[in-house]
N, C-alpha and C positions, 0 to 999 in steps of 0.2 A: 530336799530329797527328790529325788524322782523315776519316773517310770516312761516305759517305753514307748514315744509318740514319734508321730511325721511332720517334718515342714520341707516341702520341696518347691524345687523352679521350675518353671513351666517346661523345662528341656524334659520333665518326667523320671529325674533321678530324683530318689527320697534319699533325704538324712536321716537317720533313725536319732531321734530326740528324747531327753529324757528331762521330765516338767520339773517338781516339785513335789516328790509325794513320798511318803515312807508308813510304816504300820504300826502300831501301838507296842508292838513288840522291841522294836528301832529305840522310838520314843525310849521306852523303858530300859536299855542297855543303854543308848547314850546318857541317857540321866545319870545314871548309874554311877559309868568310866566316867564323869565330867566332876560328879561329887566328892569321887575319890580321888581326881587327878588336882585339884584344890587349885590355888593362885600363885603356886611356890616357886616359877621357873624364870620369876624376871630379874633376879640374880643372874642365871644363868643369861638372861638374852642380855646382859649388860656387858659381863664378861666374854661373851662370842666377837672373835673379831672379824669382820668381815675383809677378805682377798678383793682386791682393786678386778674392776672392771676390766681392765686392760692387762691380766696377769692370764697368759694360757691356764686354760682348770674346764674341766665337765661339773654341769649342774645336773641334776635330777628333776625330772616333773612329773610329777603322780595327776595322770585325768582316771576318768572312768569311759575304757574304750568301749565305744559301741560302733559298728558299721563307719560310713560316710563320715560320724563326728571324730572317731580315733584316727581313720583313713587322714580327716585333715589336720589334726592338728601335727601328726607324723610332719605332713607333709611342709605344716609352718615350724617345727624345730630346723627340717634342714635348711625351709629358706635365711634362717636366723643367724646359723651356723653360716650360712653362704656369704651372710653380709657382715659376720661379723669372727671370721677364721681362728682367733683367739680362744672363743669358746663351742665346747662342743656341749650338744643338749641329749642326755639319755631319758627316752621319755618312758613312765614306768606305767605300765597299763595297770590297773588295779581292776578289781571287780565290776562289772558291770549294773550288777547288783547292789542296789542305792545302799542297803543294811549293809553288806558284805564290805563294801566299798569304805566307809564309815567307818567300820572297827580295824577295817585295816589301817588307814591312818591315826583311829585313837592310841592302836595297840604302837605305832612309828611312835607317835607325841610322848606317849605316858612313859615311853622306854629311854626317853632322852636324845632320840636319835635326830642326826643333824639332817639326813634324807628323809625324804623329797627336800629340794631348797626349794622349790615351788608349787602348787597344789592348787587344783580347782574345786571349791567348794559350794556347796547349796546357798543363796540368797537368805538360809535362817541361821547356818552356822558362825557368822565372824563372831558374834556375840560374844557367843559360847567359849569360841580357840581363845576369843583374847581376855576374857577374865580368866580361862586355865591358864593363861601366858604361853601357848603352844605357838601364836602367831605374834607374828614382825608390826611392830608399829612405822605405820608406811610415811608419817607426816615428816622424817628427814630427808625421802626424796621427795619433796614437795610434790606432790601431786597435782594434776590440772581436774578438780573434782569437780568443775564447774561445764567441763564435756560432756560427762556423762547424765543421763536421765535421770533425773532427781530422784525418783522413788527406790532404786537401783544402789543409789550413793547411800543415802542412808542406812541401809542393810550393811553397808557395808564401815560404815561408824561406831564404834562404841566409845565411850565419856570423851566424848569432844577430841578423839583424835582416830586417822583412817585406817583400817586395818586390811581391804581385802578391795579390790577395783572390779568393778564389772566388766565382766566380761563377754556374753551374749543376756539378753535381755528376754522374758517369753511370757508376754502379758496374756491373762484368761481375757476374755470378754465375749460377746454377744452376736454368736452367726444368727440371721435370719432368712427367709424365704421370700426374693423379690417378685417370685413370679403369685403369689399368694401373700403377701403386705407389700402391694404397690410403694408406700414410703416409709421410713423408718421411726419407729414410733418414739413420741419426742417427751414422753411423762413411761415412767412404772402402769399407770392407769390403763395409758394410752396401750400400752406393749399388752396388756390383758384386754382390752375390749377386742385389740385386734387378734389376739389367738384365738379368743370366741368367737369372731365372726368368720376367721380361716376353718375352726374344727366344723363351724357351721355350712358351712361352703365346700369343703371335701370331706367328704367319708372316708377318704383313703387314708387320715391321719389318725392317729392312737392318740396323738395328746396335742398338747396348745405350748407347752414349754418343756424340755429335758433340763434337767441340772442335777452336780454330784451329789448327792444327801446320803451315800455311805458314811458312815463312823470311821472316815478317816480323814486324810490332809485335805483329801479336797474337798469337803464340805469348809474348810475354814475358806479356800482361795474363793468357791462361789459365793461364800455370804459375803465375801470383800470383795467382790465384784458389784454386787446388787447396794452394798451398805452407802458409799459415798451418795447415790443417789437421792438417800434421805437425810444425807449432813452426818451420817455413818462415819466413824474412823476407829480402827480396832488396832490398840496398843494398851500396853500391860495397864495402865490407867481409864482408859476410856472402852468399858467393856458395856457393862448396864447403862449405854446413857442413850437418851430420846430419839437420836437414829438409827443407833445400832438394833433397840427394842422394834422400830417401827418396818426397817430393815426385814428383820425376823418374821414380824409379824403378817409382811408383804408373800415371804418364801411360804410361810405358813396357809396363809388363806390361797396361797397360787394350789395346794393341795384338795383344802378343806372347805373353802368356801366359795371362789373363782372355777375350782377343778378343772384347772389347766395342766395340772400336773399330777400325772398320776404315782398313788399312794408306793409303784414301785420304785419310785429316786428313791426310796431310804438303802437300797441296796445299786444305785447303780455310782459307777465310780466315770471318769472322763473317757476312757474304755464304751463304754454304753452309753453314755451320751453323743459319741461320734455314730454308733450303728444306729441309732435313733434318727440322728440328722441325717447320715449319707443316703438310709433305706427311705427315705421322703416320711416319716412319720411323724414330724412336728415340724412347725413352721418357724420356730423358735429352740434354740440351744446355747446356753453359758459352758463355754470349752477354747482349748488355746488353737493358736494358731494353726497346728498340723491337719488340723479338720481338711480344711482349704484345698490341701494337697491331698490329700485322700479323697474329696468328692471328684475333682480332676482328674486322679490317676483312675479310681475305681467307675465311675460314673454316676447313673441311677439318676431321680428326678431332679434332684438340687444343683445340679452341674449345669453350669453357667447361668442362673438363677438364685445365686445369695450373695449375701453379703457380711461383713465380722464389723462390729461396730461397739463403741464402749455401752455399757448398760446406760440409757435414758435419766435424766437426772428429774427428780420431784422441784418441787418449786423453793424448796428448804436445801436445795443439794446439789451434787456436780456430779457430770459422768461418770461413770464408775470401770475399773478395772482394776485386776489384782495382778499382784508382782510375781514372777517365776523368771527364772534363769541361774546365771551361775556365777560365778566371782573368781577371782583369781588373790593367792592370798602367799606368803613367806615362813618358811618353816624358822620361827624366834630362835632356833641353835643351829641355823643353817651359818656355814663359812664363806659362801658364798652372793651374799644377799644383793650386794649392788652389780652381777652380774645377772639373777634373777630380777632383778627391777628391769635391768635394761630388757628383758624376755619380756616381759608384762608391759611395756612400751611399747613394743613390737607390736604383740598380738592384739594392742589396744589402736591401733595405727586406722585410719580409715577404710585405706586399700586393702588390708589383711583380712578386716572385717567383714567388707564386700563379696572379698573372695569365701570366706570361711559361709557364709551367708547360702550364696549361689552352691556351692559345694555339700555343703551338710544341712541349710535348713535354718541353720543357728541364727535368731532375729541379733543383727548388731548391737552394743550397748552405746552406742555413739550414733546421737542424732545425726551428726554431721554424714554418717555411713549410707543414710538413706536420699539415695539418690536416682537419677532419671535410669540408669543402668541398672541398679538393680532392681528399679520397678519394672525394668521392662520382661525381667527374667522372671520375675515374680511377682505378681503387682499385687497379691495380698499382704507386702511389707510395706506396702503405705496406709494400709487399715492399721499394721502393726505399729508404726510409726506412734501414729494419732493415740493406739492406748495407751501406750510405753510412756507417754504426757501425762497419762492420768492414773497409773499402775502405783498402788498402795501396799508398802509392804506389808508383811505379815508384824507383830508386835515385837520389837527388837528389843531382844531381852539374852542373857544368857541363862535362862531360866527359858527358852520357849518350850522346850520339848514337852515339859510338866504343864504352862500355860496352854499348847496344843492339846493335850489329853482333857485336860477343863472345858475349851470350846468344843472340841469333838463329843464330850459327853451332853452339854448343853444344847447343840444343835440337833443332835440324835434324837432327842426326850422329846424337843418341838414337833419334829418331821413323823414320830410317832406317836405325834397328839397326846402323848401322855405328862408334860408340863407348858405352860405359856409362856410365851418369849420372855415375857418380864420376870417371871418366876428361874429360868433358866438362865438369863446371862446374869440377874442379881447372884445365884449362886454361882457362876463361872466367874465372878468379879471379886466373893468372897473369899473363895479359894486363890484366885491369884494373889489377892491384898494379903491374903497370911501365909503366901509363896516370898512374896518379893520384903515381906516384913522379916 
């Protein structure tokens, strides 16, 4: 899901972006349409025939217009159409409104309908479409899944076969303040002694680290920034285990017992953690890329004085950063499907990438995309680059929406001291095992 952010080029045009984020209320209606829309339509994708690539026919593609990002992709239908005069691409704006957006599509899926032939959906959704059987099992046009950034691909996997390609990539991780931690701190430890010797050294700063600790999605994407760090990995299996708890217990003590963080993160969302960092108020911040372009375009102390780097790895652990972006997926009763493939070839193409990149913001999903030209337009896409390596998805389940209410209540209980990390994800671990049972 997601909500409204920046990532822009140094030219100072923003793309309005949208991360990974949606509300308990979301959660609980898609639950809902996904329970009842059950596994009954792969009869039906059996019997769909798909119309030849090369036969004149319009497809449909359902995005979520916003600014710069619908401006571009407008604009890669008709390069599509340019190169390839056979087919023409109607592109169908839906909501821009992550909820809104969602039950638009569920209400398309659950009604049997063969439009959208193509569709971009949230990094948590393939799961979900493709045990309801709403989505195209993509592994007939053999996919090049070895392009794309690992953590990205699998999101896009369910039981050993591909359902949904990536399509811009928008990993969280770790802006800091160069002009106030001369080098980047190289342990969790490390990253805390130096917020305390920055809060000690200016007064002008409120706190030592910002991060989202609201009761919603993004308190899952920054525990899974911070978790790999301690040998952390958050999947429907590995919830309660030794670094995910130690993980917790790091965010935990950054409040209660470091107080680098103050007790307001239980309400702040990536929203407030960007007005935290751009107004110079901590020297440290977990938030995605748009920061970047917002301290550049807006100003204030942290312009041209930070930097975005994955979270510090423990000695038990690997950098950390969490996965956001979008995929690009096939409606299972679409008649059109291997004209829709060839679209999703396109927009997966390096050059389109680049472009869509420079234009709107959108971090490419193909390493290959990152290159000397678009660092020069933007050279916070080679910090972006380096996460996107180490960008952990969310628990890929078509059960996450239910599993996200479990960690969101578990992460909540910590951040207001009122259960212990071990006490909390053993019960977010309980409930998922008699979810997925």
């Amino acid at each position: 899901m997601r909500s409204s952010s920046r990532v822009a080029s140094s030219s100072g045009s923003s793309g309005w972006r949208r991360a990974r984020r949606g509300s308990s209320v979301l959660f609980a209606v898609a639950a809902v349409a996904i329970t009842v829309a059950g596994c009954g339509s792969s009869k039906k994708e059996a019997e769909t025939k798909s119309i030849s690539a090369s036969a004149k026919q319009t497809i449909s593609f359902a995005i979520s217009g916003l600014g710069a990002e619908g401006e571009a992709s407008q604009a890669e239908a008709k390069a599509f159409e340019k190169a390839n005069p056979n087919i023409k691409v109607k592109v169908e704006v839906l909501s821009s409104n992550s909820t809104t957006y969602l039950q638009q599509l569920q209400t398309k899926f659950e009604g049997g309908s063969s439009t959208p032939d193509i569709f971009e959906s949230d990094v948590t959704y393939p799961a979900k479409f493709a045990q309801a059987g709403w989505i195209k099992p993509l592994t007939s046009f053999k996919p090049e899944t070895g392009k794309f950034f690992e953590g990205e691909m699998e999101a896009g996997e369910f039981e050993g076969s591909v359902y949904a390609i990536p399509w811009f990539a928008n990993p969280e991780g770790l802006f800091y303040r160069t002009d106030m931690v001369p080098k980047a701190p190289e342990s969790p430890e490390e990253l805390v002694e130096d917020a305390e010797k920055a809060m000690a050294e200016h007064p002008e700063l409120k706190e030592g680290l910002a991060f989202e600790g609201h009761k919603y999605e993004g308190a899952i994407t920054s525990f899974l920034t911070v978790a790999p760090a301690f040998g952390g990995k958050l999947t429907a299996e590995e919830i309660a285990t030794k670094g995910n708890i130690e993980a917790l217990e790091w965010l935990h003590d950054a409040l209660y017992k470091n107080k680098i963080a103050p007790t307001a993160v239980t309400g702040w969302e990536e929203g407030q953690v960007e007005e935290e960092f751009v107004a110079g108020h901590t020297p440290f911040a977990i938030d995605y890329p748009f920061v970047a372009s917002v301290v550049e375009e807006e100003g204030g102390p942290a312009k041209g004085h930070f930097a975005y780097i994955p979270f510090p790895a423990g000695p038990n652990g690997e950098p950390g950063a969490a996965l956001g972006g979008e995929m690009l997926g096939i409606n299972a009763n679409s008649e059109h499907s291997a004209a829709a493939w060839k679209l999703i070839e396109y927009l997966t193409t390096p050059e389109v990438q680049i472009e869509r990149a420079i234009a709107s913001g959108d971090p490419p999903s193909l390493p290959s995309a990152y290159t000397e030209a678009l660092y020069k337009k933007a050279p916070v896409f080679k910090a972006v680059k380096t996460l996107n390596g180490y960008a952990q998805p969310r628990p890929v389940s078509p059960k996450y929406l239910e599993i996200s209410e479990f960690l969101q209540n578990a992460f909540s209980s910590v951040y207001a001291n009122s259960a212990s990390p071990k006490s909390a994800l053993e019960e977010a671990a309980s409930r998922v095992e008699s979810l997925e049972g």
